[in-house]
C-alpha positions in Angstrom: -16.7 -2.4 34.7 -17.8 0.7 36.1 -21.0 2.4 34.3 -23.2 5.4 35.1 -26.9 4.2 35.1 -28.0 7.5 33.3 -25.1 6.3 30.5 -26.3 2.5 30.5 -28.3 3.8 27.6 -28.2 6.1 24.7 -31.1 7.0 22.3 -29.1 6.9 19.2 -25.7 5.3 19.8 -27.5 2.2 21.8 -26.0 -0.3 24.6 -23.2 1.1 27.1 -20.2 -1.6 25.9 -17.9 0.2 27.7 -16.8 2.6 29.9 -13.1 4.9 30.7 -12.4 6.6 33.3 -8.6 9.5 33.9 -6.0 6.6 35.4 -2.7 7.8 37.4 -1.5 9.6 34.1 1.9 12.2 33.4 -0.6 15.0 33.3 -2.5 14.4 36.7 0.7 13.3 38.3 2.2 16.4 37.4 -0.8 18.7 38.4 -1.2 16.9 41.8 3.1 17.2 42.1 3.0 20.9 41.7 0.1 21.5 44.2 1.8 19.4 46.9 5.2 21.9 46.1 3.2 24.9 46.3 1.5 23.7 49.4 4.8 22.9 50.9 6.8 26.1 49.9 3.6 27.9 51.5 3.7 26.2 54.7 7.7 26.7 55.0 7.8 29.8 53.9 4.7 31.3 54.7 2.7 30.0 57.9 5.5 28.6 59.8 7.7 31.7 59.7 3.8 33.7 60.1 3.9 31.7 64.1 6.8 31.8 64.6 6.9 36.1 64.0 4.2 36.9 64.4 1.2 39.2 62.2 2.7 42.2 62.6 6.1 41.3 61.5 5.2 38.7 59.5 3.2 40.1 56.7 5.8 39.0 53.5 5.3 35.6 55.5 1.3 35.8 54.9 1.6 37.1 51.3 3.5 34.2 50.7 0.9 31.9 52.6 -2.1 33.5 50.6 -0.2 33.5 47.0 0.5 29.6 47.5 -2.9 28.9 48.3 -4.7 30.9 45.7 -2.8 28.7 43.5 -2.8 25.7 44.8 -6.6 26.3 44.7 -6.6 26.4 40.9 -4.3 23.8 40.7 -6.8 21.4 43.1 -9.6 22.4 41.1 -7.4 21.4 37.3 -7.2 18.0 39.2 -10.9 18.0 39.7 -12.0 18.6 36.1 -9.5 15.6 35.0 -10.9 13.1 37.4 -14.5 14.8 35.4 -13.1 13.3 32.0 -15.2 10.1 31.0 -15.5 8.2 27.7 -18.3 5.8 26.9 -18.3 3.6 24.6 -21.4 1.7 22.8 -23.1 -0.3 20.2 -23.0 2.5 17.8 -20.4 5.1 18.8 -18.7 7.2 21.7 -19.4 9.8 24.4 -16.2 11.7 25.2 -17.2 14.1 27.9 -14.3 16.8 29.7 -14.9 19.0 32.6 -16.3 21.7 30.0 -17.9 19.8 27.0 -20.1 16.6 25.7 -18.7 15.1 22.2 -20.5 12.7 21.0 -19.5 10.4 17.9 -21.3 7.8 15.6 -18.8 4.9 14.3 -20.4 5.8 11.0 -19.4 9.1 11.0 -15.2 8.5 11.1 -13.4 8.5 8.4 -9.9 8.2 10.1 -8.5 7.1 13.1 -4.9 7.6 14.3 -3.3 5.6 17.0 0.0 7.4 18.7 2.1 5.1 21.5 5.2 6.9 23.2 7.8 3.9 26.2 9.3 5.6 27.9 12.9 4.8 29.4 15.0 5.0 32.4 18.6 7.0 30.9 17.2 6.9 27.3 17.8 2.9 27.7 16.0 1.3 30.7 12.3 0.7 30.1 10.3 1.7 32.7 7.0 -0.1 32.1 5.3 3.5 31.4 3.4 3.9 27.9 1.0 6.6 27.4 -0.9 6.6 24.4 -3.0 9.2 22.2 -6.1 8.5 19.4 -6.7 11.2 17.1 -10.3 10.4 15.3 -11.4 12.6 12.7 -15.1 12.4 11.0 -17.1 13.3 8.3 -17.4 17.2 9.1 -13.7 17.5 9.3 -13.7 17.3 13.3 -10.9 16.4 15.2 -11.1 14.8 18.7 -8.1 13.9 20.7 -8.3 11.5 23.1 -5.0 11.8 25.2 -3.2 9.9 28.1 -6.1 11.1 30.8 -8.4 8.4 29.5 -6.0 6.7 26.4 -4.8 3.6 26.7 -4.0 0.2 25.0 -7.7 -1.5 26.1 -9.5 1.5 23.9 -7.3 1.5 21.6 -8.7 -2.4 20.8 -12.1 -1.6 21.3 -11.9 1.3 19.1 -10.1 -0.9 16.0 -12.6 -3.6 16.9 -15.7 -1.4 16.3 -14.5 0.5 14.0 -13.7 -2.9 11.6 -17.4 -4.4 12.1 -19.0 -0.7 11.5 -16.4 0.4 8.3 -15.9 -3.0 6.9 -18.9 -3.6 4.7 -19.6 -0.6 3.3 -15.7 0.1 2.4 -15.9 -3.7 1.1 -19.1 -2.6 -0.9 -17.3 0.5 -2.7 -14.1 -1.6 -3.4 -16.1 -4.1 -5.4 -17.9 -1.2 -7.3 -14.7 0.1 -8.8 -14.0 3.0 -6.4 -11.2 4.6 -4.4 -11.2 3.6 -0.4 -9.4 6.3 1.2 -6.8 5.4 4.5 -5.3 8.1 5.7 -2.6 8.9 3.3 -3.1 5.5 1.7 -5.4 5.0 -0.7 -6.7 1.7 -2.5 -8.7 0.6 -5.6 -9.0 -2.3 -7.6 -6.0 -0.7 -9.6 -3.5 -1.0 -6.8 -2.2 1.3 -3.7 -1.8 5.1 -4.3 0.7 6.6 -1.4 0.4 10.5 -1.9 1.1 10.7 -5.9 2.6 7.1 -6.4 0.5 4.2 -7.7 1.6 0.5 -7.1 -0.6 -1.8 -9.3 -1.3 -5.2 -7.3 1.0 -7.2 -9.6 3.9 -5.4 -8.9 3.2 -6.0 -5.0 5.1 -9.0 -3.7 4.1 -8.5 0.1 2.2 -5.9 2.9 2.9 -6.0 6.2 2.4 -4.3 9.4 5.1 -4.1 12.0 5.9 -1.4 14.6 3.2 1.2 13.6 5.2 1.0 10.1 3.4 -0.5 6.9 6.3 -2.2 4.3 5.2 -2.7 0.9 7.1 -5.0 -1.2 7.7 -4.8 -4.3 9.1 -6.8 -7.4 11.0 -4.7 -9.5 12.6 -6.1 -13.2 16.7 -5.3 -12.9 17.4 -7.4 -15.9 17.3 -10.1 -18.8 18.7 -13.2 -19.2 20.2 -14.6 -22.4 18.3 -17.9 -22.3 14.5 -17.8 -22.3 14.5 -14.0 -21.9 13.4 -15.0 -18.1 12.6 -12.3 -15.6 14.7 -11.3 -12.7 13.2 -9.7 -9.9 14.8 -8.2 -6.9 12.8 -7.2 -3.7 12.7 -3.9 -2.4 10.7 -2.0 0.5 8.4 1.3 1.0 8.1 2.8 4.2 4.9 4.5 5.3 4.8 5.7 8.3 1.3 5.2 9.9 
């Protein structure tokens, strides 16, 4: 693991656990892709033809040489302020720090965490191994930060569930048992049963919840008839999908 000493530290968030650094993603592979072209184009169509010509005749040549280095300049330097892009974790919360700005979060202080995962495939068919992902957290204030595919991936994404649970846990656990409404996303439970947007499910009408596939299934047990004998139930299963 490789840690900044002046990050070892942090005066309110506490001990470094953990920290990310920009991997070989699709946006730095792009950025560094289009500065080699422009680099290229320059030196084909700009200062070989400029030798070969001449100054005097070759001035189209040296526009064409200057134009592709101004931008591959800003294009070099876009690669530099990704390779800038750290995130810290610790004890307590996260540093997320870009090229331009410090954000600095306190696991206390979310109240929603999305997780986004997108495979790619070879012909819409062949995996290639490629996955980038993306975690949207959102916190008290209303703040949004969006950690993308520079420093995402599936290691944070575990650390962040895994701090998140020991830090959320209690004190969601402690306003269940008082009665009140614990809020997940669009999902919301109390000791009255599930509410999803402006539908209620009371617990004894649940038969099962599951997770599968960034998808949560609900079960539930729903009367379809009588019989004769002993008035006995029937129940049928059927499923709600919530996309997560």
């Amino acid at each position: 693991m490789s840690q900044s000493k002046q990050h070892l530290n942090h005066p309110i968030l506490g001990k470094l656990v953990k920290e990310f650094r920009p991997k070989f993603s699709r946006k730095l592979s792009t950025s560094i892709n289009i500065t080699l072209c422009f680099i290229w184009f320059g030196f084909v169509f700009g200062v070989f033809p400029l030798f070969i010509v001449g100054l005097p005749q070759g001035s189209f040549s040296l526009i064409i040489a200057l134009g592709c280095l101004i931008v591959s300049g800003v294009l070099a330097y876009r690669i530099i302020n990704i390779l800038k892009y750290r995130l810290f974790v610790y004890d307590s919360g996260l540093v997320y720090q870009s090229s331009d700005k410090t954000i600095v979060i306190n696991f206390s202080d979310i109240v929603a965490l999305w997780h986004y995962a997108a495979k790619y495939y070879l012909y819409y068919v062949i995996p290639n191994g490629r996955t980038t992902y993306e975690y949207i957290i959102e916190t008290k204030d209303g703040k949004i930060t969006i950690i993308d595919e520079i420093i995402a991936n599936d290691e944070l994404g575990k650390y962040l569930n895994y701090e998140l649970f020991k830090h959320l846990m209690p004190s969601l656990k402690f306003n269940y048992a008082l009665g009140k409404e614990v809020v997940f996303g669009e999902i919301t439970i109390s000791k009255k049963g599930i509410k999803v947007k402006n539908a209620t499910l009371p617990w004894l009408d649940i038969k099962s919840i599951d997770i599968s596939a960034g998808k949560l299934y609900i079960r539930k047990k729903i009367v379809v008839g009588w019989t004769i004998i002993g008035m006995l139930r029937k129940y049928r299963q059927s499923t709600i999908y919530i996309f997560l």
